[in-house]
C-alpha positions in Angstrom: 7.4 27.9 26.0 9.9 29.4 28.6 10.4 26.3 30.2 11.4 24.8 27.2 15.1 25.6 27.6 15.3 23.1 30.6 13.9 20.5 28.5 16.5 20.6 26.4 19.3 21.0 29.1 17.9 18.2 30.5 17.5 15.4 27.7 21.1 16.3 26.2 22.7 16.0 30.0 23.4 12.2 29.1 24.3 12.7 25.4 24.7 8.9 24.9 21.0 8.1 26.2 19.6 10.7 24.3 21.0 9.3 21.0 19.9 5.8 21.7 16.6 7.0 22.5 16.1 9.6 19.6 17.7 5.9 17.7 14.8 3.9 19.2 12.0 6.0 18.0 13.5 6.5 14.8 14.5 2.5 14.2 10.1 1.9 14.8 9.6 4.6 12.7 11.2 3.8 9.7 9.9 0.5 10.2 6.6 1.6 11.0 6.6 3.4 7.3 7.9 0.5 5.4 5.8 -2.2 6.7 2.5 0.9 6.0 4.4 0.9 2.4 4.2 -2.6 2.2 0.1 -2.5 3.2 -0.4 0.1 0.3 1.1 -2.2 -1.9 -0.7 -5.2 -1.3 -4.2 -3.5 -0.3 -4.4 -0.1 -2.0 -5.2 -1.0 -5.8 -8.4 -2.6 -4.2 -9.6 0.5 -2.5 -9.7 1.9 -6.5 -11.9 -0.7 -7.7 -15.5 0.0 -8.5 -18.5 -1.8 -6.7 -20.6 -3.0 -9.4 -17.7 -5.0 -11.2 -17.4 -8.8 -11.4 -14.6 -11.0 -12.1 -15.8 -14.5 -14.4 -13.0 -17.1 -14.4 -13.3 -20.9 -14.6 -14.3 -22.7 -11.7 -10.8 -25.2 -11.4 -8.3 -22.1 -12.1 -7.3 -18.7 -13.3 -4.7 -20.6 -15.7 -7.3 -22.9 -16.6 -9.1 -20.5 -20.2 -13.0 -19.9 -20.9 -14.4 -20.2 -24.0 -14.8 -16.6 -25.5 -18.4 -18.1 -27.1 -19.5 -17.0 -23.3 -19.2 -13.0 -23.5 -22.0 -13.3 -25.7 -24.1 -15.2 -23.6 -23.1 -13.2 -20.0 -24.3 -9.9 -22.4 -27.4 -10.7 -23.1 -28.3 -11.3 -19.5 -30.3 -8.2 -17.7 -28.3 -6.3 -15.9 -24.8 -6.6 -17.7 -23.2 -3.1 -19.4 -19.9 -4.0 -20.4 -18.4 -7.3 -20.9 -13.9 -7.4 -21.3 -12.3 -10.6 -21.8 -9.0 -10.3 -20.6 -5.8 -12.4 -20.7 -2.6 -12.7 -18.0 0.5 -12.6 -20.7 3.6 -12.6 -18.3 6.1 -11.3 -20.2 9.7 -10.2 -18.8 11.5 -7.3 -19.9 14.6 -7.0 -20.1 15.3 -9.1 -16.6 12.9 -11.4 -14.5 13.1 -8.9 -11.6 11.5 -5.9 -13.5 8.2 -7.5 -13.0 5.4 -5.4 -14.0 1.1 -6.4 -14.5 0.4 -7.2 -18.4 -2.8 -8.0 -19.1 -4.0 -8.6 -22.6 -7.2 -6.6 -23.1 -10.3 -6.2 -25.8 -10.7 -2.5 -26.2 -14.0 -2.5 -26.5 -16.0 -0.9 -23.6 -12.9 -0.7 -21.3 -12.7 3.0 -21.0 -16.5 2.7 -19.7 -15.8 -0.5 -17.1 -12.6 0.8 -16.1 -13.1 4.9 -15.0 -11.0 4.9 -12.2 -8.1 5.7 -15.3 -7.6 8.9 -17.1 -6.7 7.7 -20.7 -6.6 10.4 -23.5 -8.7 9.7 -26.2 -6.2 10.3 -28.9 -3.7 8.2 -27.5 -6.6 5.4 -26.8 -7.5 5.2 -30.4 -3.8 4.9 -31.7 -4.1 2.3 -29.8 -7.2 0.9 -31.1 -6.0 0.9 -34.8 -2.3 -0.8 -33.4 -2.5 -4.6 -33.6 1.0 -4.0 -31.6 0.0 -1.3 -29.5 -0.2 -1.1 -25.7 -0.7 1.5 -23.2 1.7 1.9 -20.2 0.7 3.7 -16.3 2.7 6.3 -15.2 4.8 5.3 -13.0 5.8 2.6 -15.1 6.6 4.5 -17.7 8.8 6.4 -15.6 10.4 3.6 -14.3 12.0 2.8 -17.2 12.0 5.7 -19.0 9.5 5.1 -21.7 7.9 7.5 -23.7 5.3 7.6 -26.4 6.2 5.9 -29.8 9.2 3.8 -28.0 8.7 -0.3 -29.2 9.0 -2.6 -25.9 10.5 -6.1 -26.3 9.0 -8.6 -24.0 10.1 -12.3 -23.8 7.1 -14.2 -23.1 6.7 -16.9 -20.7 3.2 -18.2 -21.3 3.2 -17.4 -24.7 6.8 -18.3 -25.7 8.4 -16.1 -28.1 10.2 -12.8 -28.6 7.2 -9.9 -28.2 7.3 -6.1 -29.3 4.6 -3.6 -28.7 4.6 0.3 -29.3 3.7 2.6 -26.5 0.6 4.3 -28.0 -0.4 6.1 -24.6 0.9 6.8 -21.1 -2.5 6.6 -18.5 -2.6 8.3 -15.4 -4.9 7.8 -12.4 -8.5 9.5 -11.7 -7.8 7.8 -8.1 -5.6 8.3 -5.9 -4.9 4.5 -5.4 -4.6 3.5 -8.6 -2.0 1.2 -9.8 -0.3 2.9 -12.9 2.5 0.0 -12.8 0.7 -1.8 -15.7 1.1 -2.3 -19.5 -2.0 -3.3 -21.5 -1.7 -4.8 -25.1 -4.4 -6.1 -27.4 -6.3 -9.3 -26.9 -6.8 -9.6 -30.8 -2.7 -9.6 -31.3 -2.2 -12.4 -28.5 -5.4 -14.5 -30.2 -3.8 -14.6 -33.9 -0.4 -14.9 -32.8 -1.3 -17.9 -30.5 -2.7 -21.0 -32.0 -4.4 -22.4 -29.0 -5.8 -18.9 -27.9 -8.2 -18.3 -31.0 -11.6 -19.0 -28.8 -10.2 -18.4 -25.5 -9.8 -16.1 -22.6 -8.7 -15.9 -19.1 -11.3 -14.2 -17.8 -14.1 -11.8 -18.1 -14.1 -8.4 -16.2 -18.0 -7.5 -16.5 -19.7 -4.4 -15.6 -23.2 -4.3 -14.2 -25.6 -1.4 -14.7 -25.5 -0.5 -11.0 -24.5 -2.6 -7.8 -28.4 -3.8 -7.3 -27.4 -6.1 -10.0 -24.5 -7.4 -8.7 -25.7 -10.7 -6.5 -28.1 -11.6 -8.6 -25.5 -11.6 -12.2 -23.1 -13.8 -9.8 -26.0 -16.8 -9.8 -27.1 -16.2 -12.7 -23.6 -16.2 -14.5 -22.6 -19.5 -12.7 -26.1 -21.0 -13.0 -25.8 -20.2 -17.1 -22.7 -22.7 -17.4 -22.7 -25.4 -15.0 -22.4 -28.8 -15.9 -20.6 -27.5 -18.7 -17.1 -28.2 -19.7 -16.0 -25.3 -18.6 -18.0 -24.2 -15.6 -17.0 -20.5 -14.0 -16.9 -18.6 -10.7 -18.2 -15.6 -10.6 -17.4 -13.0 -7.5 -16.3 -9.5 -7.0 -13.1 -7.7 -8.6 -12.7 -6.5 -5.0 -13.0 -10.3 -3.5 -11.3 -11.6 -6.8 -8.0 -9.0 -6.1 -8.2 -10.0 -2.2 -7.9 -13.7 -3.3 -4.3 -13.0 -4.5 -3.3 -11.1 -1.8 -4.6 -14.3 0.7 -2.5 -16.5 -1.6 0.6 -14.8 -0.1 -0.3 -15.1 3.8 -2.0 -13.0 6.3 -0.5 -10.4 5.2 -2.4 -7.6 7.8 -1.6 -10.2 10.5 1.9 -10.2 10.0 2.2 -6.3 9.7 0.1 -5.6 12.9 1.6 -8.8 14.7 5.6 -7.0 13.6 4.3 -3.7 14.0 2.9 -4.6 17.6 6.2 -5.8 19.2 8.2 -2.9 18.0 5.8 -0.4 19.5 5.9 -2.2 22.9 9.6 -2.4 22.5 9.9 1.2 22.3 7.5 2.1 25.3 9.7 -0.2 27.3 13.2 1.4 26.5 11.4 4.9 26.6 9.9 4.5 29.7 12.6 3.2 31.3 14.8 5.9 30.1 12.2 8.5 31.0 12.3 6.5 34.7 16.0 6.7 35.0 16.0 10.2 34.1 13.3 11.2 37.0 15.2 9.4 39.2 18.4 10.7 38.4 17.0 14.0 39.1 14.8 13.7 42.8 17.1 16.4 44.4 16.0 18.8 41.7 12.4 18.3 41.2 12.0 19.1 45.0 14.4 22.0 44.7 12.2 23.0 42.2 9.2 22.4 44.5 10.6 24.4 47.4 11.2 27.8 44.8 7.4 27.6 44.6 7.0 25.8 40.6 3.9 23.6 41.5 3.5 19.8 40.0 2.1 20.9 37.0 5.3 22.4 35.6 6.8 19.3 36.7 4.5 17.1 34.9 5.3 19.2 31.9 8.5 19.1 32.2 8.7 15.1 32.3 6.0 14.6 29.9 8.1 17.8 27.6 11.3 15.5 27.3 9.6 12.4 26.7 7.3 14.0 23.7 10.9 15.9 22.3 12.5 12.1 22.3 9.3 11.1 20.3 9.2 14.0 18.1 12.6 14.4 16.7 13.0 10.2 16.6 9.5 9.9 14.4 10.5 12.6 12.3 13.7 11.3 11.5 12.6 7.8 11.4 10.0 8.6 9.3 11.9 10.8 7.0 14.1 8.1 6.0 11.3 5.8 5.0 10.0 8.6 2.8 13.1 8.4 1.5 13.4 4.8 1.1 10.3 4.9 -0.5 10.6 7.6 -3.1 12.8 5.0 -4.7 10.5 2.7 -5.5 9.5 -0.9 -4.6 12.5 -2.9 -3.7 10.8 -6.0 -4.3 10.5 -5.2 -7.8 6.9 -4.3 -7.9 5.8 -7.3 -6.3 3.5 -5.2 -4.2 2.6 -2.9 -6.5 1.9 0.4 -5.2 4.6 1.4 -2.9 3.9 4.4 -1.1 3.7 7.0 2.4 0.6 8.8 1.8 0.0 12.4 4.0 -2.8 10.4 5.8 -0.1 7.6 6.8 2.7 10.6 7.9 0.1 12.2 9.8 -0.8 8.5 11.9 3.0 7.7 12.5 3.5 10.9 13.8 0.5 10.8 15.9 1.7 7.1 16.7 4.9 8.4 17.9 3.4 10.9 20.3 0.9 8.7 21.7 4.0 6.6 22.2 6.1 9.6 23.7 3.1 10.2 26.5 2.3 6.6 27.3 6.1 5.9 28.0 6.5 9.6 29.7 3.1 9.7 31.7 3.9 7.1 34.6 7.3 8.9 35.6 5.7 12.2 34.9 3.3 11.5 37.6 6.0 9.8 39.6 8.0 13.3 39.6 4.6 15.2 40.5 3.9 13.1 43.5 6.8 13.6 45.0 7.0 15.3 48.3 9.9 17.7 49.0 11.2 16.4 52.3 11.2 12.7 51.1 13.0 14.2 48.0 15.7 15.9 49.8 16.2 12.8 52.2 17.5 11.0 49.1 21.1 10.4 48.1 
């Protein structure tokens, strides 16, 4: 720790190159932080969802309805717990940028399929007995501001019309991961309000007994209705939720493939600066050498300025994505959850000093090589 002093002498002795640098690291780290946001968003709601539930749609499409004559049939078959028929309603509130998840539900059961929510039983059976109820996460309540007993207009888009609902419960998460940017209203309200939706649903969340029943529910489901009119496809939530994600790209790809070049960027300006800088410096490291400090405290030294570059860039880098961040998902909740967890701090910052040595060890070792007599012969 008493060497640190000339550490510090030494990476402010070109003030310019040490703000570009400290820049650098904190450029990739910000970056780093949004494109990690971005992953939670896309990949993190899935991480919630339990193993032994299935997702029935219709074979051609998700916009294409099944009949709601099949929850009876997918109940009685061995295995099943829970059967929810659930619609997509798209509506917009207020403008076509606040997008949020609506999904029109049947009460019934959900509270058992769905655990990984913390719903309040009181608030759950106002909204039970509310034809016009619905029940809002918690961050999107505090989004906008909503609180219990507030009506929400929505203007629909698949269901034309001018919509209200009353807030009859704010739900948290029992996970971690959970996306609480949803609204929920009831599937018997869309169904008597809509003509051609009285016998129809979008699909079918169902909940099997225990995961052993899982493979064996997905042939039987599909074997139960095909060659019918409306034949389904039956497969995990988890695979069902990574199928929208796929719809918009590659998206790890992308984030490893932008992630990538940045991080190699940065270990080639670093290490070039942290090269310049030994150079610059020959005549001391051997005057150093000849006062008896042996290459050890030399390698310190180099690696000390290169990790101090790595440290205060990633901190600050990082700091303003947290910032960034904490304001929400620019994109309007397109990616849903939009967050830095502690784990994903914790692996930029280690990122950043793995960075710091990789980019500081080859001069490091450069400076501890060198001979005294060579050094000194130097101009």
């Amino acid at each position: 720790m008493k060497f640190l002093h000339l550490v510090y002498a030494n990476i402010l002795r070109k003030k310019m190159r040490f703000f570009l640098t400290i820049g650098s690291f904190g450029v990739a780290l910000f970056l780093f932080g949004i494109l990690v946001a971005i992953h939670n968003g896309f990949y993190q709601g899935i991480d919630a969802v339990e193993d032994n539930r299935l997702v029935v749609r219709n074979k051609t499409s998700l916009m294409v309805f099944l009949p709601y004559s099949y929850k009876a049939k997918i109940e009685a078959m061995e295995g099943v717990e829970y059967v929810i028929p659930s619609v997509w309603f798209a509506g917009v509130y207020q403008d076509r940028k606040n997008f949020f998840s609506q999904f029109a539900i049947e009460t019934a059961g959900w509270v058992e399929t769905y655990p990984e929510y913390a719903i309040d039983k009181d608030q759950w059976s106002a909204f039970e007995n509310d034809r016009q109820g619905c029940m809002v996460g918690r961050a999107l309540a505090e989004k906008f501001g909503w609180e219990i007993g507030d009506r929400i207009p929505l203007e629909g888009t698949i269901f034309p019309g001018a919509w209200e609902f009353n807030i009859c419960g704010i739900f948290e998460g029992n996970k971690k991961n959970v996306d609480l940017n949803q609204m929920w209203i009831r599937y018997e309200y869309l169904a008597e309000s809509i003509p051609f939706m009285k016998g129809q649903v979008g699909w079918y969340a169902v909940k099997a007994i225990h995961t052993d029943y899982v493979n064996g529910l997905i042939s039987r489901i599909d074997g139960e209705f095909s060659n019918s009119p409306a034949e389904t496809k039956t497969e995990p939530e988890k695979i069902w939720m990574l199928g929208f994600v796929k719809q918009m790209g590659n998206i790890k790809l992308i984030l490893i493939s932008v992630g990538g070049v940045v991080i190699f960027t940065l270990l080639l300006v670093t290490g070039s600066t942290m090269a310049m800088s030994v150079r610059e410096r020959t005549s001391e490291w051997a005057t150093l050498k000849t006062l008896g400090y042996g290459d050890t405290l030399v390698l310190g030294l180099v690696l000390g300025e290169s990790f101090f570059y790595a440290i205060i860039g990633g901190a600050i880098g990082l700091g303003l994505a947290c910032l960034f961040v904490s304001k929400g998902d620019p994109t309007g909740m397109m990616g849903g959850l939009f967050t830095l967890s502690p784990d994903n701090i914790f692996a930029g910052l280690t990122l950043t000093l793995i960075t710091g040595f990789i980019a500081g060890v080859l001069p490091a070792i450069s400076a501890m090589k060198l001979r005294i007599v060579d050094a000194l012969r130097r101009v």
